[in-house]
VMD Tcl script that draws the C-alpha trace (Angstrom):
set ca {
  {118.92 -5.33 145.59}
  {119.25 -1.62 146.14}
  {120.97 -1.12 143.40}
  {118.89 -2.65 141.18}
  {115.93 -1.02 142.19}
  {117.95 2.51 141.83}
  {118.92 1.74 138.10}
  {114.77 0.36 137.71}
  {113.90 3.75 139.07}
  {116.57 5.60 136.70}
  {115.56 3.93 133.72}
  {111.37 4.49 133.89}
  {112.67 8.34 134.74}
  {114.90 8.45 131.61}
  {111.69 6.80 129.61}
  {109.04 8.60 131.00}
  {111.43 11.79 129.93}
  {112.10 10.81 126.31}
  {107.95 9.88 126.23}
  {107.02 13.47 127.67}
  {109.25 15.45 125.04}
  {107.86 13.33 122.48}
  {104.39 14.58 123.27}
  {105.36 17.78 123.82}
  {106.70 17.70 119.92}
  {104.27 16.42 118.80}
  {101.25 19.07 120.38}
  {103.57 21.83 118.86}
  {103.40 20.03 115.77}
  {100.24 20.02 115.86}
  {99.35 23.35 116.83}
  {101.85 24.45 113.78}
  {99.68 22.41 111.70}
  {96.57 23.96 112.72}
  {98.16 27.53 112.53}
  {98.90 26.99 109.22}
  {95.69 25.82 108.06}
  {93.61 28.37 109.93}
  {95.77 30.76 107.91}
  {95.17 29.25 105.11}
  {91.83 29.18 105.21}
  {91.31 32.82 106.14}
  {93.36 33.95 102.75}
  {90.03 33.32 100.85}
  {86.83 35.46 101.70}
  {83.04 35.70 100.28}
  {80.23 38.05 101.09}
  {77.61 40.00 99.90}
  {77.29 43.64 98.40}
  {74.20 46.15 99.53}
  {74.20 50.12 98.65}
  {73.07 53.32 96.64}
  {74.48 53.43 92.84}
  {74.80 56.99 91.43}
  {74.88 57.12 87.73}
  {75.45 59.21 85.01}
  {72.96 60.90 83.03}
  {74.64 59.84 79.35}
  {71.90 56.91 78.56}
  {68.72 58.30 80.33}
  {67.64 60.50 76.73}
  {66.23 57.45 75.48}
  {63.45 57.84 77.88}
  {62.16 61.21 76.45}
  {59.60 59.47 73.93}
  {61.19 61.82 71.40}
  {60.94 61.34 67.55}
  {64.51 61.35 66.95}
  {64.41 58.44 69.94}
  {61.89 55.97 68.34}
  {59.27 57.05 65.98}
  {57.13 55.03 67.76}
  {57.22 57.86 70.64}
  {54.89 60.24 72.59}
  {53.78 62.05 69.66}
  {52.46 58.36 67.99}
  {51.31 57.22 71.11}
  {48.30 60.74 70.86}
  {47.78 59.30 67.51}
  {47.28 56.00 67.65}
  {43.27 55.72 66.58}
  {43.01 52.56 69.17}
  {44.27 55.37 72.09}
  {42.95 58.82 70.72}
  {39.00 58.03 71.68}
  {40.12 57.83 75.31}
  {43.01 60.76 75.10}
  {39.79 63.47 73.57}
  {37.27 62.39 76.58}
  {40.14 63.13 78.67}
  {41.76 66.43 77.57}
  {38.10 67.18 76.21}
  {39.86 69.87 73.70}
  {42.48 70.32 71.04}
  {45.94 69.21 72.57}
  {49.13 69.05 71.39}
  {53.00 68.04 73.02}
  {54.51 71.63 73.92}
  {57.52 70.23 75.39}
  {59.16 66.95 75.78}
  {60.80 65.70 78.97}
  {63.74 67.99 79.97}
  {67.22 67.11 81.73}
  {66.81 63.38 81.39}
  {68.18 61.70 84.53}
  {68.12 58.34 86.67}
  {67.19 58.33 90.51}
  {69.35 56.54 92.38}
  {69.96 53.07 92.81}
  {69.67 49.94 95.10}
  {72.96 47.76 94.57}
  {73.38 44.57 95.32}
  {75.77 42.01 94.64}
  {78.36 39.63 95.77}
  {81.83 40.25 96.68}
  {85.08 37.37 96.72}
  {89.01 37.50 97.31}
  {92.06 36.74 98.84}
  {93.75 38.50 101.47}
  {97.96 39.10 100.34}
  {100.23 40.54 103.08}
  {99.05 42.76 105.73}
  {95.44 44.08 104.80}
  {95.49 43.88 100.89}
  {93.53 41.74 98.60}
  {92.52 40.98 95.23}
  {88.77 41.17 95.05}
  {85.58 40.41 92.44}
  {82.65 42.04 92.81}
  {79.36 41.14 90.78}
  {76.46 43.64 90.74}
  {72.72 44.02 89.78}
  {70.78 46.88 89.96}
  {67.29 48.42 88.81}
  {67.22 51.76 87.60}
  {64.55 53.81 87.42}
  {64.18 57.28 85.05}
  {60.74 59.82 86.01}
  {60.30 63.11 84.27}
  {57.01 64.72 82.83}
  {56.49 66.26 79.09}
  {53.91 68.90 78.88}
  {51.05 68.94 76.71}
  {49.04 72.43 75.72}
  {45.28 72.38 75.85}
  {43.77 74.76 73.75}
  {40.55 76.07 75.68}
  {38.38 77.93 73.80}
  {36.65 79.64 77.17}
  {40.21 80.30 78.22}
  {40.68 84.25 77.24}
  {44.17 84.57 77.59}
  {45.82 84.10 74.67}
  {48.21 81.37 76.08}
  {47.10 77.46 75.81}
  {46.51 75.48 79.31}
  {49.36 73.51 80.18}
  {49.14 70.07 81.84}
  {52.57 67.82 82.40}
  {52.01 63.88 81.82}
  {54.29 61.71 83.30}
  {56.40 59.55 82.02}
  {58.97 56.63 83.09}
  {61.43 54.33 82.00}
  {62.97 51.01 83.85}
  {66.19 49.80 82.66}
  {68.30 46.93 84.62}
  {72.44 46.75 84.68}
  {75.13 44.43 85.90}
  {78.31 45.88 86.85}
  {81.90 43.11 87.02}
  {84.33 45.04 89.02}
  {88.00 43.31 89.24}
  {91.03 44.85 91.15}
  {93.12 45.42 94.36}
  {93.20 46.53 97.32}
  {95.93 48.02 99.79}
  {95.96 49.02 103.05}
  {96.80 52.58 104.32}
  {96.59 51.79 107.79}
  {96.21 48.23 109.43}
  {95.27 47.27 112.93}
  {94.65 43.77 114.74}
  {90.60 44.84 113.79}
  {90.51 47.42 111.50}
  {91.64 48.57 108.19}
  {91.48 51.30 105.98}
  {92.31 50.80 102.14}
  {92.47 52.16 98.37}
  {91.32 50.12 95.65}
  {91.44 50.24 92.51}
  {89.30 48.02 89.41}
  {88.81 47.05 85.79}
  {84.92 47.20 85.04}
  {82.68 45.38 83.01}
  {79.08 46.51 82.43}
  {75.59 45.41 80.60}
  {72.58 47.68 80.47}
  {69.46 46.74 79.04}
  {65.64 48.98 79.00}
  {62.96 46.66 80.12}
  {60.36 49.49 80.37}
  {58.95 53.31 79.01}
  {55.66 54.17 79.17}
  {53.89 57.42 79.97}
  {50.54 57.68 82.01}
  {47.45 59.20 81.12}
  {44.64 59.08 83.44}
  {46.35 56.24 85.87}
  {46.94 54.12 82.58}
  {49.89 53.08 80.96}
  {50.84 53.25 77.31}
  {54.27 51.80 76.18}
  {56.87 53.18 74.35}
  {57.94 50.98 71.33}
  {62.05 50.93 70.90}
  {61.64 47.83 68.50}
  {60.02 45.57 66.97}
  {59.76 44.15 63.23}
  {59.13 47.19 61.61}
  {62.40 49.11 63.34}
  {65.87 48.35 61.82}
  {67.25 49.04 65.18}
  {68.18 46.28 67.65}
  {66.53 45.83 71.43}
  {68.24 48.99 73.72}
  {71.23 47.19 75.32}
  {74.66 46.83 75.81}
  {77.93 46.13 76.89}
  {80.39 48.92 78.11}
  {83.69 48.90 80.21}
  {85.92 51.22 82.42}
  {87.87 51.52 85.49}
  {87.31 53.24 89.04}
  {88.71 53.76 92.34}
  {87.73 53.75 95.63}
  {88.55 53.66 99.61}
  {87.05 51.37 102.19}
  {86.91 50.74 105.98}
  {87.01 46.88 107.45}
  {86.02 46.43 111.00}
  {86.30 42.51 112.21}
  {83.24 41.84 114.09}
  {84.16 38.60 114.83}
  {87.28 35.76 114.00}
  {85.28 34.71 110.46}
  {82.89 37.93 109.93}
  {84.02 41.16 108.79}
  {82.30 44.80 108.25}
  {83.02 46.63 104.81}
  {82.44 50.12 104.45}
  {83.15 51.41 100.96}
  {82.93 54.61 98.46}
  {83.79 53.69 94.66}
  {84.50 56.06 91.92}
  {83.60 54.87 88.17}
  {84.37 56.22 85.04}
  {83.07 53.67 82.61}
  {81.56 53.55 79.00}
  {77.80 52.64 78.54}
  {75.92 51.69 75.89}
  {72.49 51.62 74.87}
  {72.86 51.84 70.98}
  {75.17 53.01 68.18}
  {73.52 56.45 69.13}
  {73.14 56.54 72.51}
  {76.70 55.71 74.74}
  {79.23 57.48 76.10}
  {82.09 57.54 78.76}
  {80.69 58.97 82.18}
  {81.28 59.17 85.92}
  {79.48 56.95 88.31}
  {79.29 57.01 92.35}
  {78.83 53.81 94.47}
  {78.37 53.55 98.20}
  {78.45 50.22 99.10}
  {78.27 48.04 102.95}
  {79.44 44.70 102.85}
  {79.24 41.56 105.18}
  {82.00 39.33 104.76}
  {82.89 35.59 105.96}
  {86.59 34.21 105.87}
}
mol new
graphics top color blue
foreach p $ca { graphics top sphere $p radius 0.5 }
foreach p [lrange $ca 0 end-1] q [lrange $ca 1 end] { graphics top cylinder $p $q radius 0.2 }
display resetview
């Protein structure tokens, strides 16, 4: 009877055994499994794009109001008959342009955008990027007023503002590679194809808080709407800080030297700066 019971006894310990190391095979299985996928999942990343956009100067002429511009520029705008009643009450004298707007430039930007990729190896990744912005140009052009009370023999001088709105979309495309790598940080150089569209939704000058357009086309003009598409490359480097197992910091500076184009006339290959913070989910 002993006996019996003994080899009982050794064969539920044997069983129990094999039953044990089964589930123990099974949990590291499954922890494998679940390694694998959380890896998996973490190669692919999404966010979003906020910053400053500093751009060239190589477009912003078409702003001026200039005759060689559009002949439908400052100098029509003080002639049109509709517009001239209310431009005498309000210099009250002879006037004339003395000087058109002067070192044409944009202010800068607000950037925003989203951003996409896959991590490769330790801290690089191929990215997208996909950016809007609205630019805005302000200058003045000065017009002389010829008093005839005035006894010096210059004119008075007033300046009139004027500004110009313009919007563009930037498609950056590239790598980027790690310099130095940590378990929550990252520091990186990238580098990008660009794509880029520019089109002017606005000029207009203001006389007496009112706003007169500037006409670039229409049916009588042979040229097309101000717009186009341009292209380039640029370089930047970048700081990643992992707040947290899915969210990540981006701190970034991004050199461009791209083509724009607003016409046939007006485009050109330039340097732009971009400083850019990103928020990103993997």
């Amino acid at each position: 009877m002993k006996n019996k019971i003994t080899i009982i006894l050794a064969i539920f310990a044997v069983y129990n055994t094999a039953l044990f190391a089964q589930d123990g095979d099974w949990a590291d299985e499954k922890k494998d499994w679940a390694d694998k996928e959380s890896s998996s999942s973490s190669k692919f990343f999404a966010g979003i794009n906020v910053g400053a956009l500093i751009v060239n100067s190589n477009t912003a002429v078409i702003y001026t109001g200039t005759n060689d511009i559009t002949p439908y520029g400052i100098n029509y705008l003080l002639s049109v008959p509709t517009y001239k009643t209310t431009f005498d009450a309000y210099f009250q004298y002879d006037y004339s342009v003395s000087e058109f707007p002067q070192n044409p430039a944009y202010k800068t930007a607000l950037d925003i955008g989203l951003h996409a990729g896959m991590n490769f190896g330790e801290g690089n990744a191929i990215f997208i990027d996909i950016n809007s912005s609205k630019l805005n140009y302000e200058n003045t052009f000065t017009v002389a007023i010829d008093q005839p009370s005035n006894q010096t023999i210059d004119s008075t001088y007033e300046q009139i503002p004027i500004f110009g709105k313009e919007k563009r979309f930037n498609l950056n495309l590239g790598t980027q590679l790690s310099l130095f790598h940590a378990e929550k940080s990252n520091f990186y150089w990238s580098f990008f194809g660009n794509f880029n569209s520019i089109k002017l939704n606005r000029n207009y000058i203001v006389i007496d808080n009112k706003e007169y357009e500037i006409i670039h086309s229409n049916a009588q003009l042979t040229t097309k709407e101000p717009g186009g598409i341009g292209y380039g490359a640029g370089s930047g480097l970048g700081f990643k800080y992992k707040l947290t197992n899915n969210i990540t910091a981006d701190f970034t500076y991004n050199l461009y030297y791209i083509k724009t184009k607003m016409n046939d006339a007006i485009q050109g290959f330039g340097i732009n700066h971009g400083i850019t913070f990103r928020l990103i989910w993997n």
